[in-house]
C-alpha positions as CSV (number, residue, x, y, z in Angstrom):
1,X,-55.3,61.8,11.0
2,X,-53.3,59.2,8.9
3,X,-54.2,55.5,10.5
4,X,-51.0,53.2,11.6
5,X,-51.2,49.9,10.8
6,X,-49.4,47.1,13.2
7,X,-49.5,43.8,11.7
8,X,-47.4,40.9,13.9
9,X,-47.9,37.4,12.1
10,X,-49.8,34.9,14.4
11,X,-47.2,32.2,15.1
12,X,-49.3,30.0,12.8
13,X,-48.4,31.7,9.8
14,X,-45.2,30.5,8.9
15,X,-43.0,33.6,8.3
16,X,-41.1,32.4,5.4
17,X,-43.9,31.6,3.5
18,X,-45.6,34.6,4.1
19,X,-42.8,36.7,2.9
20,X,-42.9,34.5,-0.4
21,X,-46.6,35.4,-0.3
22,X,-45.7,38.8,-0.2
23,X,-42.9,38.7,-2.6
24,X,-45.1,36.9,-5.3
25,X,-47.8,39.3,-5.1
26,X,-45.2,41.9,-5.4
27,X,-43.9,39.9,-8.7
28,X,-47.4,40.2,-9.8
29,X,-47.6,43.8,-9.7
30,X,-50.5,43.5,-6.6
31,X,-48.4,44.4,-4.0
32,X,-50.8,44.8,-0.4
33,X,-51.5,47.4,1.3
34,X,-51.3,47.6,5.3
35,X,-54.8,47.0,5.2
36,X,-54.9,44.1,3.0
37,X,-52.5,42.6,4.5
38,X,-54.5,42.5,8.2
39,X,-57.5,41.5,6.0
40,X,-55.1,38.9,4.6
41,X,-54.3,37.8,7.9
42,X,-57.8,37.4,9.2
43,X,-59.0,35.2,5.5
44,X,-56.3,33.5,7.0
45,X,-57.8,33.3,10.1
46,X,-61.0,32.2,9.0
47,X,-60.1,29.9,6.2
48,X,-57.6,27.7,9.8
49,X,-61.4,27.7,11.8
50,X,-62.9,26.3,8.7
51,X,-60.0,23.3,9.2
52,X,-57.5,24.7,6.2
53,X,-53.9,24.9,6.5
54,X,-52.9,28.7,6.6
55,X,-49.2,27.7,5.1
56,X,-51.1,25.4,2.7
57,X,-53.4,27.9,1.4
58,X,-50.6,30.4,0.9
59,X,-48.5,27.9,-0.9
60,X,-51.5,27.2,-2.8
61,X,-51.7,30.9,-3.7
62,X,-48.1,31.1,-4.4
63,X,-48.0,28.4,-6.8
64,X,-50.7,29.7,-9.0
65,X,-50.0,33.3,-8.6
66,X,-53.3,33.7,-7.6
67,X,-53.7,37.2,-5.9
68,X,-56.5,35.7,-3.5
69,X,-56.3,32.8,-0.8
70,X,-59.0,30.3,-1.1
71,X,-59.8,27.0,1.2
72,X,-57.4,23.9,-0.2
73,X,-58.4,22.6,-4.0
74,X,-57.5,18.8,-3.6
75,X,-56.6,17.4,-7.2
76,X,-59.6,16.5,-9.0
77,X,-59.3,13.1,-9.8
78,X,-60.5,11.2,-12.5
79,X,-62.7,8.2,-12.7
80,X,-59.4,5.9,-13.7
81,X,-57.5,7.2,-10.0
82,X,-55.4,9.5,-11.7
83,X,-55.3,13.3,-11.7
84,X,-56.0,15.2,-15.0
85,X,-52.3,16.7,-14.4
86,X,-51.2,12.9,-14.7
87,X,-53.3,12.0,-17.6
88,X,-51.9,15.2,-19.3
89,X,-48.1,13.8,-18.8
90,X,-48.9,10.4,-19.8
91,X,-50.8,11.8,-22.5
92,X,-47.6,14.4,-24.0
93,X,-45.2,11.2,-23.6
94,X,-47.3,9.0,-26.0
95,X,-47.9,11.7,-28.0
96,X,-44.2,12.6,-28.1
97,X,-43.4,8.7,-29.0
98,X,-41.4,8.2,-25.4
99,X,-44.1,5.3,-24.4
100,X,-46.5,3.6,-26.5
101,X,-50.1,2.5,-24.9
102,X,-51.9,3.1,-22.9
103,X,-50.5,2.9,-18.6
């Protein structure tokens, strides 16, 4: 006997950003099954009780086309305030001769 699947989104998944969820995963060739997409829902589940975001942890996944979701990374920051993502800019203008020294 084949298994049927009902999945209805909890109303604190928002539905547009699951569907880019979705769609992403799709763009990475990892498109889900029914199943993986209830055991999506409940890492979902789990990762809101554990005080993440649901919608940020998806948008999380989305942006770095990672195929998994994972509790919020904060930006590491350095020791000087700023993230390494802003030393890395501040580091390709100097280096491209836009601004010279050091901010």
């Amino acid at each position: 006997m084949k298994r049927k699947y009902f999945t209805e989104l909890p109303v604190w998944i928002d539905s547009r950003t699951w569907l880019e969820y979705v769609a992403m995963r799709k763009h990475i060739r990892k498109t889900m099954t029914p199943r993986a997409i209830e055991l999506a829902i409940e890492k979902l589940g789990d990762l809101k009780e554990e005080g993440n975001d649901p919608n940020r942890v998806l948008e999380q996944s989305i942006f770095n086309s990672w195929q998994g979701l994972f509790p919020i990374r904060e930006s590491r920051t350095q020791f000087n305030g700023r993230s390494n993502a802003e030393d890395a800019v501040a580091k390709t203008i100097r280096n491209l001769g836009l601004v010279s020294g050091r901010s």
